[in-house]
C-alpha positions as CSV (number, residue, x, y, z in Angstrom):
1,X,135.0,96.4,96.3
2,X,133.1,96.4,93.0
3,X,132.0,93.7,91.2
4,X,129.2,95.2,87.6
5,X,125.9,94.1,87.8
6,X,127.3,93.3,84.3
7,X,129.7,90.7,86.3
8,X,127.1,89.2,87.9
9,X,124.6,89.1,85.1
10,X,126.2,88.1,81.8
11,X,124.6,86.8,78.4
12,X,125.5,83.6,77.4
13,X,124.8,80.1,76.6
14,X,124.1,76.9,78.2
15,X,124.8,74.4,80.2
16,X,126.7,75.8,82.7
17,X,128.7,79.2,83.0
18,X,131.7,77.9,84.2
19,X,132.2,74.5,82.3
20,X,130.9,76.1,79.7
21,X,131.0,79.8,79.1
22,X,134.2,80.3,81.0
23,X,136.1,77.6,78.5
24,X,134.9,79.5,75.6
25,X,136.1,82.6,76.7
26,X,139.3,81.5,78.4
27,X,140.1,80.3,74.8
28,X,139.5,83.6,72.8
29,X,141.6,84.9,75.6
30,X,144.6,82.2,74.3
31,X,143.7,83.6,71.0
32,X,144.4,87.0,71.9
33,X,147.8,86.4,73.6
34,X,149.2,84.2,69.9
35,X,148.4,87.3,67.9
36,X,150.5,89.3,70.8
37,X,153.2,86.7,70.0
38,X,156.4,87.2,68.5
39,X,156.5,84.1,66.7
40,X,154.4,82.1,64.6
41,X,152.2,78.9,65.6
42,X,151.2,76.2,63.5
43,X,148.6,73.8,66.0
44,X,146.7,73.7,69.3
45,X,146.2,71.7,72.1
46,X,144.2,71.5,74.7
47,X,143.5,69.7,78.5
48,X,140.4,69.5,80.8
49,X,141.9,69.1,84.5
50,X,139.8,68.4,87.7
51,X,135.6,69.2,87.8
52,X,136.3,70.6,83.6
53,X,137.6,67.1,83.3
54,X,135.3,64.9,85.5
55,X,131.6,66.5,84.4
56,X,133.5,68.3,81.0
57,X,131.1,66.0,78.7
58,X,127.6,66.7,80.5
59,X,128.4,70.0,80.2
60,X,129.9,70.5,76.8
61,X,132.6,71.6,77.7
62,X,134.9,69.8,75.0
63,X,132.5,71.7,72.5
64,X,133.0,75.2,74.1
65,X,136.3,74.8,74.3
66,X,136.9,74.1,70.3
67,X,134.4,77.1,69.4
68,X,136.4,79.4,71.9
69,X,139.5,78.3,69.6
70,X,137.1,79.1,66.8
71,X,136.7,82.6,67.9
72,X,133.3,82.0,69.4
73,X,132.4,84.1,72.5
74,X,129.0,83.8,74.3
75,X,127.3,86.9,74.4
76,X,127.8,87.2,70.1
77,X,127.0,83.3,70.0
78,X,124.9,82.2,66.8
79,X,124.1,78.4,66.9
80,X,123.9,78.2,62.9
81,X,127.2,79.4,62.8
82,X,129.0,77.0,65.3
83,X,127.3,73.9,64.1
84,X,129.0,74.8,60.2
85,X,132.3,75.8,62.3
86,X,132.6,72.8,64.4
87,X,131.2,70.3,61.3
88,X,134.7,72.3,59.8
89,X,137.0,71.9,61.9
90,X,136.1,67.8,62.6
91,X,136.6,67.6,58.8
92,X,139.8,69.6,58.1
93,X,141.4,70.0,61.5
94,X,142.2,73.3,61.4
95,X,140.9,76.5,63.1
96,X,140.6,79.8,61.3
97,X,140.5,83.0,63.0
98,X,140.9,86.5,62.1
99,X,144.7,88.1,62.9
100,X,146.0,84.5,62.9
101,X,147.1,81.8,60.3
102,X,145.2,78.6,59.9
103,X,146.2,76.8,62.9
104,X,145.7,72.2,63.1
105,X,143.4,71.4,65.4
106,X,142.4,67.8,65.7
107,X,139.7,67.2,68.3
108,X,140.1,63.6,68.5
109,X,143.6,64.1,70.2
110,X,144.3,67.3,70.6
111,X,141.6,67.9,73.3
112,X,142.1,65.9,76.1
113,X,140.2,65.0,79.7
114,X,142.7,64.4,81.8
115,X,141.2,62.6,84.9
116,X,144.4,62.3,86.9
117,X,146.5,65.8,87.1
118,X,144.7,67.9,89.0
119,X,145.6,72.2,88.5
120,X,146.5,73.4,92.2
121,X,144.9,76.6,91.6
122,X,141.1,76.0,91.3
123,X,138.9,72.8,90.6
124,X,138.2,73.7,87.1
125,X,141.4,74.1,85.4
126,X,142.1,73.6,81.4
127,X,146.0,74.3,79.5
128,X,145.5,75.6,76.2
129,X,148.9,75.5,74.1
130,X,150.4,76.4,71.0
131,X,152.8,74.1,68.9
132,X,155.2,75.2,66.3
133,X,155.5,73.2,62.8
134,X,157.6,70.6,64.7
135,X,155.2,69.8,67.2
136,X,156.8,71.4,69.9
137,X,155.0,73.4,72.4
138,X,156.2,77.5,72.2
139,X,153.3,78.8,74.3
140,X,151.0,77.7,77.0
141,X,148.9,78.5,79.6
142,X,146.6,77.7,82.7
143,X,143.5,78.9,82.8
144,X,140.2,78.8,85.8
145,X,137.3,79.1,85.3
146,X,136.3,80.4,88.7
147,X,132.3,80.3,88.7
148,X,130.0,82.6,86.8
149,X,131.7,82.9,83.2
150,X,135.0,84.7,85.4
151,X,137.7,83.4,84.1
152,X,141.9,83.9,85.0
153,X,145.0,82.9,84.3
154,X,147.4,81.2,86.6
155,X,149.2,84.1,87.1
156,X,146.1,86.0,87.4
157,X,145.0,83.9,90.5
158,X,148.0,83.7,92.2
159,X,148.5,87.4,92.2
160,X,145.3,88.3,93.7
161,X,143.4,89.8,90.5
162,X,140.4,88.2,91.4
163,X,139.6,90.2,94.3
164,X,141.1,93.7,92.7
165,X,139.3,96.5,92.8
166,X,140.1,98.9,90.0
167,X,138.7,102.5,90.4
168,X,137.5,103.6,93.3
169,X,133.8,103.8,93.3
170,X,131.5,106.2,95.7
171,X,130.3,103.1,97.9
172,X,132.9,100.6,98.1
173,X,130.9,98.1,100.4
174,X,132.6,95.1,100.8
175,X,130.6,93.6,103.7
176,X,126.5,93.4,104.1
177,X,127.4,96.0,107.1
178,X,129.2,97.9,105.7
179,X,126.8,98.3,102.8
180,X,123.7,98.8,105.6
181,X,126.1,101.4,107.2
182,X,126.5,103.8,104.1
183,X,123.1,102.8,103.3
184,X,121.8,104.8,106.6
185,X,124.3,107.3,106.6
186,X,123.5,108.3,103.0
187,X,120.3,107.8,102.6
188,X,120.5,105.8,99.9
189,X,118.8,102.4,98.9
190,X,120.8,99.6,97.8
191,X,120.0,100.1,94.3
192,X,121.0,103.4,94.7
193,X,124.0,102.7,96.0
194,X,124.8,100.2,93.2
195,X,123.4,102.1,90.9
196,X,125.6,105.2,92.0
197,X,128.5,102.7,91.5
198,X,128.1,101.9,88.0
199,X,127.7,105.6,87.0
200,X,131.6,106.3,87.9
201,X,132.2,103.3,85.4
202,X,129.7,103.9,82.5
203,X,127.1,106.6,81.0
204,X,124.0,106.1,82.1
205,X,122.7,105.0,78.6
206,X,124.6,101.8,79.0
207,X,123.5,101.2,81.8
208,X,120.0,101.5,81.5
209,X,120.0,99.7,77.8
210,X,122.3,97.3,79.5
211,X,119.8,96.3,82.8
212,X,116.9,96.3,79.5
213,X,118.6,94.0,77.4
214,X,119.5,91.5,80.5
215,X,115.3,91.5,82.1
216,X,114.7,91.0,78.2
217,X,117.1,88.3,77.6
218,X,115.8,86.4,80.6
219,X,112.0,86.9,79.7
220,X,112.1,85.7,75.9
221,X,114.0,82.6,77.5
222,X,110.7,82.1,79.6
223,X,108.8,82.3,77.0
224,X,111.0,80.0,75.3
225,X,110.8,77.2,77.5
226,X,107.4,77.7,78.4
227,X,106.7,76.8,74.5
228,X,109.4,73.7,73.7
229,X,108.7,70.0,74.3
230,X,111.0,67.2,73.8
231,X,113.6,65.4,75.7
232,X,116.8,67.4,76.9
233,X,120.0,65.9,75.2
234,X,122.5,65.0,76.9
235,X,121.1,60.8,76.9
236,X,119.3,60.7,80.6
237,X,116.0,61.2,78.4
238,X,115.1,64.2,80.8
239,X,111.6,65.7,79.6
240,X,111.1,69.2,79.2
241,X,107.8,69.1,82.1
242,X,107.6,73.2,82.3
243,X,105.1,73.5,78.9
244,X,102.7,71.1,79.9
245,X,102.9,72.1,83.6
246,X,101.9,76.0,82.3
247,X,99.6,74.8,80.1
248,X,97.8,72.9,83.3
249,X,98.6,76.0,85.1
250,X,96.5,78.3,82.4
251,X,94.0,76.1,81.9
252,X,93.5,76.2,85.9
253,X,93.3,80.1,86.0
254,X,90.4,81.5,87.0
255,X,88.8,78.5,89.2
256,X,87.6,78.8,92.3
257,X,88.8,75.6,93.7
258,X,92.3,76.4,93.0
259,X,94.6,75.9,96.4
260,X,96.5,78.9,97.5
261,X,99.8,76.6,97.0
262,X,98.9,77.0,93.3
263,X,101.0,80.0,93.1
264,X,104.4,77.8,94.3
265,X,104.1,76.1,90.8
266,X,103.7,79.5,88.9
267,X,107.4,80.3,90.3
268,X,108.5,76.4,89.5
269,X,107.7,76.6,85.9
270,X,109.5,79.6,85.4
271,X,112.2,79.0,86.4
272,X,112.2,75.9,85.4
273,X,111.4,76.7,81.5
274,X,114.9,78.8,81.6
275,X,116.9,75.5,83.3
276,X,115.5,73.4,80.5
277,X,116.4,76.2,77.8
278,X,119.9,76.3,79.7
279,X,120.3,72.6,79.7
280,X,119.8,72.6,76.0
281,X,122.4,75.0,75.3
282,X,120.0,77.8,74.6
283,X,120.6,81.6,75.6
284,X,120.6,82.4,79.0
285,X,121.8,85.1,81.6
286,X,124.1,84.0,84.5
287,X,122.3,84.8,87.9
288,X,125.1,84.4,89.0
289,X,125.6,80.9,87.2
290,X,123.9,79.4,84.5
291,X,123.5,76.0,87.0
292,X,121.3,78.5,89.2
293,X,120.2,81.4,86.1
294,X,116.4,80.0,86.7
295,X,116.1,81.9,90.4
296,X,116.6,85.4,89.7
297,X,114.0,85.7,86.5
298,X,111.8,83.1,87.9
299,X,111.2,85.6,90.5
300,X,111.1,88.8,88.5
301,X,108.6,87.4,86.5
302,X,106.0,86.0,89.5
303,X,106.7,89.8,90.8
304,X,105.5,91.4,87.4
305,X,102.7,88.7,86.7
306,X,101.1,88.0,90.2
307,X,102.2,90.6,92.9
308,X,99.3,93.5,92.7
309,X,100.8,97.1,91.6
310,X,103.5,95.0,90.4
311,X,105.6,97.8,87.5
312,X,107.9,96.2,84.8
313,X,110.0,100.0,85.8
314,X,111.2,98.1,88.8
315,X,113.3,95.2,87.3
316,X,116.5,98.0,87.1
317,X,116.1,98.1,91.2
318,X,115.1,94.6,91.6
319,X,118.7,93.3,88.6
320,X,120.9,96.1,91.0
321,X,119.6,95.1,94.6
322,X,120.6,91.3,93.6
323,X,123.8,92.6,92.2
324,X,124.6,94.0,95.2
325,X,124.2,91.1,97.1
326,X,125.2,88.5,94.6
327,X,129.1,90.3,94.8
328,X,128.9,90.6,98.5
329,X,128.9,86.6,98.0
330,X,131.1,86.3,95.2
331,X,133.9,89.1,97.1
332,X,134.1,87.1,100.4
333,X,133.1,83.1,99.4
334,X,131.7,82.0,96.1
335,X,129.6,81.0,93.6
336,X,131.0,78.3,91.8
337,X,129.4,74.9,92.6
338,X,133.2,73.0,91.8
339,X,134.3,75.0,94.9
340,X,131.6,75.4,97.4
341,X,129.1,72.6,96.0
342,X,125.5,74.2,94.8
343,X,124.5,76.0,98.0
344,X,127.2,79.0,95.6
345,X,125.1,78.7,93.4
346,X,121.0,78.3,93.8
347,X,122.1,79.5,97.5
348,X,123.5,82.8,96.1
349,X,120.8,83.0,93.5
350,X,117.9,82.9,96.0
351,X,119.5,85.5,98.4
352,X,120.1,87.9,95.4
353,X,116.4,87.2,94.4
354,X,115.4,87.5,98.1
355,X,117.0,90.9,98.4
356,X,115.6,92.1,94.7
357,X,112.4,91.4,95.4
358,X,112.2,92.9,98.9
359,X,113.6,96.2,97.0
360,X,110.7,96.6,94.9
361,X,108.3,95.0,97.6
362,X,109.5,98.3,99.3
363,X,111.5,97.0,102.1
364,X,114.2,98.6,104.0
365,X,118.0,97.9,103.5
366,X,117.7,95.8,106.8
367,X,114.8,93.9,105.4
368,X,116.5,93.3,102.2
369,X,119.8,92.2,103.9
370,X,117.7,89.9,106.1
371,X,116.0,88.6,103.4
372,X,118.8,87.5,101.3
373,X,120.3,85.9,105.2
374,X,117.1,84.2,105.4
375,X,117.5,82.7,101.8
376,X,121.1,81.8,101.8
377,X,121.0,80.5,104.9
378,X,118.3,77.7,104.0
379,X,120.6,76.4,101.3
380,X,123.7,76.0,103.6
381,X,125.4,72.8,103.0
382,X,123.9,71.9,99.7
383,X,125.9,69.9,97.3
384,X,126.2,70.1,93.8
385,X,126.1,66.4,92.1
386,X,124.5,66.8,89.0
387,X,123.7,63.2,87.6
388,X,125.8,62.5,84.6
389,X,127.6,65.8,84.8
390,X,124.4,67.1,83.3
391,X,122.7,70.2,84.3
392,X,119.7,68.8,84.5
393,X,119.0,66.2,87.6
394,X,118.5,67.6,90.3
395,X,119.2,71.1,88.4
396,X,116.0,72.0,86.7
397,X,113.9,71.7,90.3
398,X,116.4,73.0,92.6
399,X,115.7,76.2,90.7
400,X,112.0,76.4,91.4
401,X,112.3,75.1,94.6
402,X,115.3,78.1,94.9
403,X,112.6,80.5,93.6
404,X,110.2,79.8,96.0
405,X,112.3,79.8,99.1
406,X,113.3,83.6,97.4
407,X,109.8,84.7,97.8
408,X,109.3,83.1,101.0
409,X,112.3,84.7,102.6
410,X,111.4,88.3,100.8
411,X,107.5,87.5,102.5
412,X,108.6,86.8,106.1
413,X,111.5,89.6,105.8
414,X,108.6,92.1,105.2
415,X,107.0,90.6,107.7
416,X,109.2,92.4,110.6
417,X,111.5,95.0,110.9
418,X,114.7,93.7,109.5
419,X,115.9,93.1,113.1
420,X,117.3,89.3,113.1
421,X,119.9,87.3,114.9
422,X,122.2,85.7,112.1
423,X,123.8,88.3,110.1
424,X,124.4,87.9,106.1
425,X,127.8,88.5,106.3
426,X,127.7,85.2,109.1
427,X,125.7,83.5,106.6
428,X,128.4,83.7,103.7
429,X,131.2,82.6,105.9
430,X,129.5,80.4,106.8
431,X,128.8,79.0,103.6
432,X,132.7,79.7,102.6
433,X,133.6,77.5,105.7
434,X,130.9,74.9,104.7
435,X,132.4,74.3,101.0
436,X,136.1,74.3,102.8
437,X,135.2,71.7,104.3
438,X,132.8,69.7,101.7
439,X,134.1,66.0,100.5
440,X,135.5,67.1,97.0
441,X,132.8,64.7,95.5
442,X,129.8,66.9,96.2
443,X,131.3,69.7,94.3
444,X,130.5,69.0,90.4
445,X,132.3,65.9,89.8
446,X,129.3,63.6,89.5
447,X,131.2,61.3,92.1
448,X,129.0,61.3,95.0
449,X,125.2,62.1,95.9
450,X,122.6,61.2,93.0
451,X,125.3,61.2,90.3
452,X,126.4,57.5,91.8
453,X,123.0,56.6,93.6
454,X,120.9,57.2,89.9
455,X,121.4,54.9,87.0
456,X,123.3,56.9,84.4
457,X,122.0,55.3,81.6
């Protein structure tokens, strides 16, 4: 099994990776196959089916979904240039794209939410179609967006390409023990292992400027959100808390009276400056989602900024070791909240932060798989009911408070031998089981939990 750290980790925008990201690119996917087609098109269409549908609006989806048919992708994404293309296309409805003649696009009707048919195949489903100059419909098709920016087709799905494995790779783990077996029998670390993986795909070059270009991406959005103000849109009049809380935070530095608990708001305000730079569309890096893309730098950056002997050379072993884990999760359960409810998500997110900061704490493979155990097992059962279909309520915390349990289950890991009794390949099925089982409205519809029991407006 092998799933990239570039899989795991992707650059994109915000809200949300899969109501987001993965409509964007499932449409420059529908692009792709009209210029493949034999004949010619002259409109678009487009439907939001099941958790796209029910929380589409909070999370922009609509607007994703029209850039996407704009030739917008996220990793190249320039806000100037999507605001003049979607202030276009409301006024002339029409799309233009490169390889393809201008095609009517009215957003008003041609983009619908449809609340009642639900797409068998996955809970976020969306049929993009072509019309020909009579109106009728000469090419369509299902797409999923199955959790992290992944996205498929119907056909896709059905035929299993979401688990295929391509090449094969020198350490094809697709099981914690299996990866703590060739772990011991080749002497290798995680990150090593991983590492070794990526190397039979891609020069080393990539790689490395690749793993930069990711710790960089998530850092600058820090920085970002530790210096922005303002209420997040979206109309729950959500403040952006994580510049004032750092500003308390600096001003606080130094004394002598400060409590040791201190430190859990250092790991808070990181990773809760990226939710609030997610939750206004800004740039982000999924880890593994962008509902949960707070954990994973929150943690890489208390590592660098308050763990003695702490080297910025690390983040490559720390951005592998999560990888590692994070596809381990992906491979055998999930990490979409619309199919397993938020413990996929900020439950994944703190076991791959668990495990990447054991790595660089020096921990053994054993202490690094029971770290990431000890992590996802404390989120078991978590839904995902995001109030208004916004990212933002209960979002923005559950990162920090994902963060810290990170750290906490990378401290007591260290703290023995790596011997344990519940195995991280028990706690992903169990967590599989768990969102087989969870009520349909605790997994990103905004029909149950806070999303009902919080005024909306």
């Amino acid at each position: 099994m092998f799933l990239s750290v570039f899989d795991m980790f992707k650059v994109g925008i915000g809200p949300s990776s899969s109501h987001t990201m993965g409509p964007m690119v499932a449409a420059a996917r529908f692009l792709d196959m009209l210029r493949a087609a034999p004949f010619t098109a002259h409109g678009l269409k487009a439907s939001l089916h099941g958790s796209l549908a029910f929380t589409g609006a909070g999370h922009a989806t609509d607007r994703a979904t029209i850039l996407g048919l704009a030739g917008f992708l996220p990793d190249t994404y320039d806000e100037a240039k999507a605001e003049a293309a979607l202030t276009a296309i409301n006024a002339d409805k029409e799309v233009i794209n490169d390889g393809l003649p201008n095609l009517h696009f009215d957003p008003a009707s041609d983009l619908i939410f449809d609340y009642d048919t639900r797409l068998t195949g996955h809970a976020n489903g969306m049929r993009l179609q072509a019309t020909d100059a009579q109106g009728d419909i000469i090419l369509s098709q299902v797409f999923y967006s199955i959790g992290g920016g992944f996205v498929l087709t119907e056909e896709e799905l059905a035929s299993g390409a979401a688990t295929e494995e391509g090449a094969p790779v020198p350490y094809p783990f697709k099981s914690a023990n299996e990866m703590m077996e060739m772990s011991a029998q080749s002497g290798k670390t995680i990150a090593q292992m991983k590492e070794a993986n990526e190397l039979s795909r891609r020069p080393r070059a990539d790689l490395e400027a690749g793993l930069t270009r990711l710790w960089d991406v998530m850092n600058d959005c820090i920085d970002r959100g530790l210096a922005r103000d303002g209420i997040l849109p979206g109309g729950l009049s959500v403040k952006r808390r994580a510049k004032n809380i750092h500003e308390k935070l600096l001003a606080e530095r130094g004394m002598n009276l400060n409590a040791p608990h201190t430190i859990n708001d250092w790991m808070s305000v990181y990773a809760m400056a990226v939710n609030e730079e997610n939750a206004a569309g800004g740039q982000v890096v999924t880890a593994p989602t962008n509902g949960a893309a707070g954990v994973v730098p929150a943690t890489i950056r208390y590592y660098l900024d308050h763990v003695p002997g702490a080297s910025v050379s690390r983040v490559p072993e720390f951005l592998l070791t999560a990888a590692a884990i994070g596809g381990l999760v992906k491979f055998n359960a999930s990490i979409s909240g619309a199919e397993a409810g938020c413990q996929a998500e900020v439950g994944s997110a703190a076991a791959m932060a668990a495990a990447g900061l054991t790595a660089v704490l020096g921990g053994t493979t054993e202490q690094i798989e029971n770290a990431a155990e000890i992590a996802l097992e404390h989120h078991l059962g978590m839904t995902c009911d995001p109030v208004r279909g916004l990212v933002q309520v209960p979002c923005i915390e559950r990162n920090g408070l994902g963060a810290i349990k990170a750290v906490s289950a990378a401290s007591l890991s260290m703290r023995g031998d790596g011997t344990h009794l519940v195995p991280l390949d028990a706690a992903i099925e169990t967590m599989r089981q768990t969102g087989a089982d969870m009520s349909e409205k605790y997994k990103e519809t905004s029909l149950g939990g806070l999303a009902v029991n919080i005024p909306n407006c």
